[in-house]
C-alpha positions as CSV (number, residue, x, y, z in Angstrom):
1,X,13.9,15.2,-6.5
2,X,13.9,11.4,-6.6
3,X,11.0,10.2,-8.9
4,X,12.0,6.0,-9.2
5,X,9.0,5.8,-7.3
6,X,5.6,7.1,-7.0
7,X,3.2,5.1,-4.7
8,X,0.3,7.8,-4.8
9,X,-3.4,8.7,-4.0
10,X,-6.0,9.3,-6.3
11,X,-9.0,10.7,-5.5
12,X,-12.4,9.5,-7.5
13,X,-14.6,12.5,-7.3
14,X,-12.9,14.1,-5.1
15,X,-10.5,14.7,-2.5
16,X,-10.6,12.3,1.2
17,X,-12.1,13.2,4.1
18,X,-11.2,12.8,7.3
19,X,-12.3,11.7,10.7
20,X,-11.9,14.8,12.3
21,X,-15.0,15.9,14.4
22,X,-16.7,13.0,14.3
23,X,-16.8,13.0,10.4
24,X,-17.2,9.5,8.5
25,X,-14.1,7.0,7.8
26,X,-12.9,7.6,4.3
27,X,-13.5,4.7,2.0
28,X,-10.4,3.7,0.4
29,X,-9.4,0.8,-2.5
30,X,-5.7,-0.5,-2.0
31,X,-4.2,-1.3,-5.0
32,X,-0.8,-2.9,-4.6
33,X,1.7,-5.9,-5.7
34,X,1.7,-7.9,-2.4
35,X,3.7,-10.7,-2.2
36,X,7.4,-9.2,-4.0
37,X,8.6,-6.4,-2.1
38,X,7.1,-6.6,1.7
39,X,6.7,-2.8,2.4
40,X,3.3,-3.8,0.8
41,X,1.8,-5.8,3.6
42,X,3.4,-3.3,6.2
43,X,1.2,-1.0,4.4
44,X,-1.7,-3.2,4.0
45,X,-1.2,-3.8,8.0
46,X,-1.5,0.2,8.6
47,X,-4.5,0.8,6.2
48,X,-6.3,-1.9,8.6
49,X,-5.2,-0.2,11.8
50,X,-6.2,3.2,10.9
51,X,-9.2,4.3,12.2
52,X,-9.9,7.2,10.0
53,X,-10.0,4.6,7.0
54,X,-12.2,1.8,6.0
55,X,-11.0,-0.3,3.3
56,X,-13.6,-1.9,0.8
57,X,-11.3,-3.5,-1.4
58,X,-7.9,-4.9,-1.7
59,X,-7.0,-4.9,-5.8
60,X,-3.9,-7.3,-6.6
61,X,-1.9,-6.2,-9.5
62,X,-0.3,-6.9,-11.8
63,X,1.1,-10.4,-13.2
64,X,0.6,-13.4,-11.9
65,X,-2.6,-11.6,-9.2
66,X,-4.1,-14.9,-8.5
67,X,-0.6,-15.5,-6.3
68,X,-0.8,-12.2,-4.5
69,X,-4.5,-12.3,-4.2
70,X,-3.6,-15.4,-1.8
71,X,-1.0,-13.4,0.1
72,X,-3.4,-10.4,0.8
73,X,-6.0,-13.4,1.8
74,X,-3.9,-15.4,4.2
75,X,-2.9,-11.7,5.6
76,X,-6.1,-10.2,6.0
77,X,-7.9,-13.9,7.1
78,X,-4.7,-13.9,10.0
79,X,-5.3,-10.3,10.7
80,X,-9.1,-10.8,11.8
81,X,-10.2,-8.7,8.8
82,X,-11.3,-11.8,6.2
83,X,-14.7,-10.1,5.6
84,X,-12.4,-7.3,3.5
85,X,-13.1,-8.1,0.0
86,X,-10.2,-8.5,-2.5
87,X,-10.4,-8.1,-6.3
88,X,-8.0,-10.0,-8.9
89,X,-6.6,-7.2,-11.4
90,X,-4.8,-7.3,-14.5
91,X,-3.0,-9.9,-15.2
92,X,-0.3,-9.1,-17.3
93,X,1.3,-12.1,-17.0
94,X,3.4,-14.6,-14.9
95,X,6.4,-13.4,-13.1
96,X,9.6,-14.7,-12.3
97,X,9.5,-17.0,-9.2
98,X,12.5,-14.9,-7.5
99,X,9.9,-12.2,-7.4
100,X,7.7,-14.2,-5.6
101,X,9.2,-13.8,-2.0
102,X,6.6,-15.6,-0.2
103,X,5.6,-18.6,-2.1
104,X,6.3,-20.3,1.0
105,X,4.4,-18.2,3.4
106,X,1.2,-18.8,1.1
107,X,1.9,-23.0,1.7
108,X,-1.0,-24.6,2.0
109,X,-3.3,-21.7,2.8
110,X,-6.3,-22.5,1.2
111,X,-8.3,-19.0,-0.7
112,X,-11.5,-20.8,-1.3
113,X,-11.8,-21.1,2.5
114,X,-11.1,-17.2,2.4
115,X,-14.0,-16.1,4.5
116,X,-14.5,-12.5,2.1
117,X,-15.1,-12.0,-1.3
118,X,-12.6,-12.5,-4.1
119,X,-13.6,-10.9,-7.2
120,X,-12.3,-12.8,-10.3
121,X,-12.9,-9.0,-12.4
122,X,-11.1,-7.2,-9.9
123,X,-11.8,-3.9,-11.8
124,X,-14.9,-4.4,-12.2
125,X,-14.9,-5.0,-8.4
126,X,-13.4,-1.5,-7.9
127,X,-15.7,0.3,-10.2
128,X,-18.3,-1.0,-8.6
129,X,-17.3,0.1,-5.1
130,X,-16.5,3.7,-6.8
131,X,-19.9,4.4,-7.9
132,X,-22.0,2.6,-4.8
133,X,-20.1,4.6,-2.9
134,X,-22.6,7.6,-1.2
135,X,-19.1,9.2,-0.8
136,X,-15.6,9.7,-2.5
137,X,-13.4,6.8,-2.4
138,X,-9.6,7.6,-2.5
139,X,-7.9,5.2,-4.1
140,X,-4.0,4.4,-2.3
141,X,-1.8,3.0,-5.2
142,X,1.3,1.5,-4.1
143,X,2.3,-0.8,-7.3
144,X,2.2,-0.9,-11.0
145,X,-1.2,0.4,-12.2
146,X,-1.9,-1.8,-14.7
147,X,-5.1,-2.2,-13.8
148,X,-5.8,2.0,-12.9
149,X,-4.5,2.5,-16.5
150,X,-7.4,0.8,-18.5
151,X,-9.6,3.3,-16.2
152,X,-10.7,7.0,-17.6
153,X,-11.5,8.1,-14.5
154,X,-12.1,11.9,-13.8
155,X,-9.7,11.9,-10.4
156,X,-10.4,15.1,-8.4
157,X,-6.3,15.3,-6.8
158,X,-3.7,13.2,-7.4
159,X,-1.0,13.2,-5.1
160,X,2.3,11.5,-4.9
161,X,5.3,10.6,-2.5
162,X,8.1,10.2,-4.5
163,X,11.8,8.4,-2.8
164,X,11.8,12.5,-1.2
165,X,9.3,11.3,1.7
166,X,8.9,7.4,1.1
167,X,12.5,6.5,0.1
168,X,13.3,7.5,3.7
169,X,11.2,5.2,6.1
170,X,11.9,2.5,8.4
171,X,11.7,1.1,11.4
172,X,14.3,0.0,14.0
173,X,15.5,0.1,17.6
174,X,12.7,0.3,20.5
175,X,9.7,0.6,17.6
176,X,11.0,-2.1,15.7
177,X,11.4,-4.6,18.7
178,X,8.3,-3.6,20.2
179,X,6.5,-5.3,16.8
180,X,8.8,-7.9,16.5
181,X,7.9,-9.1,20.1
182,X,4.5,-8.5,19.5
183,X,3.8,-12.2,19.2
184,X,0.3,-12.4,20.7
185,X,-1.0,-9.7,18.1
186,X,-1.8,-11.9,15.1
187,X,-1.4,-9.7,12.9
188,X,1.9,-8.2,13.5
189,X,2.6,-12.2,14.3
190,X,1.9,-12.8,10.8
191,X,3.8,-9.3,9.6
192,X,6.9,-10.6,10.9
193,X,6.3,-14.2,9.6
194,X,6.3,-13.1,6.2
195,X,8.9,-11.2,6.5
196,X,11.2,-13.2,7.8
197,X,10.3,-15.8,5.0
198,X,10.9,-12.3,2.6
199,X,14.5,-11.3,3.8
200,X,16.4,-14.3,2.7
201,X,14.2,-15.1,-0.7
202,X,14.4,-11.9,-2.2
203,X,17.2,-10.9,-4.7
204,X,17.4,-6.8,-5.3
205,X,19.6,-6.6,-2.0
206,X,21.1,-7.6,1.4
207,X,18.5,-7.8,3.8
208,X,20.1,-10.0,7.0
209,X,18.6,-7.1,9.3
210,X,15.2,-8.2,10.0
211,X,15.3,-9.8,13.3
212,X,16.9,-5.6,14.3
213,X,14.9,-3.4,11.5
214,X,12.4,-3.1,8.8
215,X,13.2,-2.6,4.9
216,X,12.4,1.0,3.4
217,X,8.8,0.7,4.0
218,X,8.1,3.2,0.9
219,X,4.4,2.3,1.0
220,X,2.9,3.1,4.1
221,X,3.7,6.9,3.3
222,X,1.2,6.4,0.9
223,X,-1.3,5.1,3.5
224,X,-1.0,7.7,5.7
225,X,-1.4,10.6,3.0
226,X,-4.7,9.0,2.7
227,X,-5.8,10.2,5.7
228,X,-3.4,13.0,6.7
229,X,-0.8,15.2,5.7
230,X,0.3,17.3,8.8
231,X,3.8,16.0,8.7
232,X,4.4,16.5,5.0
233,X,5.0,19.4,3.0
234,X,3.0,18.9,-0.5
235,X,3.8,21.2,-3.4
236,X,1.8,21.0,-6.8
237,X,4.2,20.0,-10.1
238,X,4.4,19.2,-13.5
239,X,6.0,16.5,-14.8
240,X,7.1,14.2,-17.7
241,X,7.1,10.4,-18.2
242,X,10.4,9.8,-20.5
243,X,10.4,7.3,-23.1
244,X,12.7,5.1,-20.9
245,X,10.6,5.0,-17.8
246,X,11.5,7.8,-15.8
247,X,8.8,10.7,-13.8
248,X,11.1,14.2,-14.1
249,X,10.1,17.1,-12.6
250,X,9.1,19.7,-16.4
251,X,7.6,23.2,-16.0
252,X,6.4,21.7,-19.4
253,X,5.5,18.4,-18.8
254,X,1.6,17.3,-20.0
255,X,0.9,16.0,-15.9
256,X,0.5,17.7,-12.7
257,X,0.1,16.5,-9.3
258,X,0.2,17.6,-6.0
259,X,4.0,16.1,-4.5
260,X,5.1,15.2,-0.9
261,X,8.3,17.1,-1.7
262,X,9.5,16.8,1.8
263,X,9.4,16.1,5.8
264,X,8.3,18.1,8.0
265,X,8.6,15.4,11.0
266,X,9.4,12.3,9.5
267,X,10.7,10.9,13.1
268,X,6.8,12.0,14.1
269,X,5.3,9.7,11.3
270,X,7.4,7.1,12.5
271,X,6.6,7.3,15.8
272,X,2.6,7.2,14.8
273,X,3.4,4.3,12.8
274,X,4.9,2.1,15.3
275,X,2.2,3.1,17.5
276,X,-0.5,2.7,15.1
277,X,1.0,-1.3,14.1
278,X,1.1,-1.5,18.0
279,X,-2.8,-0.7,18.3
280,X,-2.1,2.3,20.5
């Protein structure tokens, strides 16, 4: 198994429902680092267009949140969802300006015209939603967790998608050109904006594919986990965190989770995904 990365679920309280049978949407908190890679705002665009899910907080983090809190504002205000609120996490710090890809997309967008809530004490923001909540809220976690880690929360499941299931995602050919003609949906408009501010700004590799394909979009596994996992085939492990950074698989390790080890139909979830970004 591939462990370099883990976006994952966590469950306050207790595990997510679903809308099955006329059940209720499951509240969900995203907590990702929008604005460096942009498989974050592909995911951001699927949590909004699933209707099993309703999102009651977008949580930037970490370093330099203020900047991605305006990405996940301009996004969510050009989406049609500005009333979601979005909380400014840890802030470890100012990053690199290579790692922010879409300082230009953000030009003159103005937050304090953002028509929802931005919470200066983003985790304050999130506990808040966590215990108002008359349900459990799942948590999707899809960057550092700076901001989780200063939590002692007792999570009910835990469950990851390592590279295994994420690392093998993308978009292209008939899917991919159906969203990048989707011009008069503004939010896929504003998708493929970004994105093609992204491909030429960022520095980690060669991405002159974007008017044909999408990057490994590693994060929107994590989205759909949140409110299925028919096309996944989840196995329980333990694990170590090494001194040097990596998650290996330890019948000793101290953690244990429930893993996305593999496929079942990954074409299937990429099918549903298109189709989902496309409002069908």
């Amino acid at each position: 198994m591939k462990w370099a990365r883990l976006p994952m679920l966590l469950a306050a309280l207790a595990a997510a429902h679903s809308v099955a049978n006329g059940a209720q949407r499951t509240p969900v908190i995203l907590v990702t680092d929008i604005g460096s890679d942009i498989d974050d705002s592909w995911a951001l665009a699927l949590a909004l267009r699933s209707p099993e899910l309703d999102l009651k907080l977008v949580l930037t983090d970490p370093a330099d949140t203020p900047y991605r809190s305006a990405v996940a504002a301009k996004f969510l205000d050009l989406a049609g969802h500005g009333g979601v609120p979005i909380g400014i996490g840890d802030n470890s710090g100012p990053m690199g300006d290579d790692s922010k890809t879409l300082t230009p997309w953000i030009a003159g967008y103005d937050v304090a015209r953002y028509p929802g809530k931005i919470y200066t004490d983003g985790i304050a923001a999130l506990i808040d939603v966590v215990e108002k909540s008359r349900v459990p809220v799942t948590i999707i976690a899809i960057g550092p967790m700076h901001s989780l880690a200063a939590l002692s929360a007792p999570w009910r499941d835990v469950l990851l998608t390592p590279l295994d299931t994420c690392g093998s995602v993308s978009l292209d050919g008939e899917r991919y050109h159906a969203i990048w003609s989707a011009t008069g949906d503004p939010m896929l408009r504003a998708l493929i904006e970004s994105y093609c501010i992204f491909a030429p700004r960022q520095t980690w590799m060669k991405c002159d594919y974007f008017a044909t394909r999408s990057t490994t979009l590693f994060d929107c596994v994590a989205v759909y986990l949140a409110y299925s996992e028919e096309l996944v085939e989840t196995e329980t492990i333990s694990f170590e965190v090494t001194d040097d950074g990596f998650t290996r698989r330890s019948m000793s390790g101290p953690f244990r989770a429930r893993v996305a080890i593999r496929w079942k139909n990954r074409d299937g979830f990429e099918a549903q995904l298109a189709g989902r970004l496309l409002g069908h």
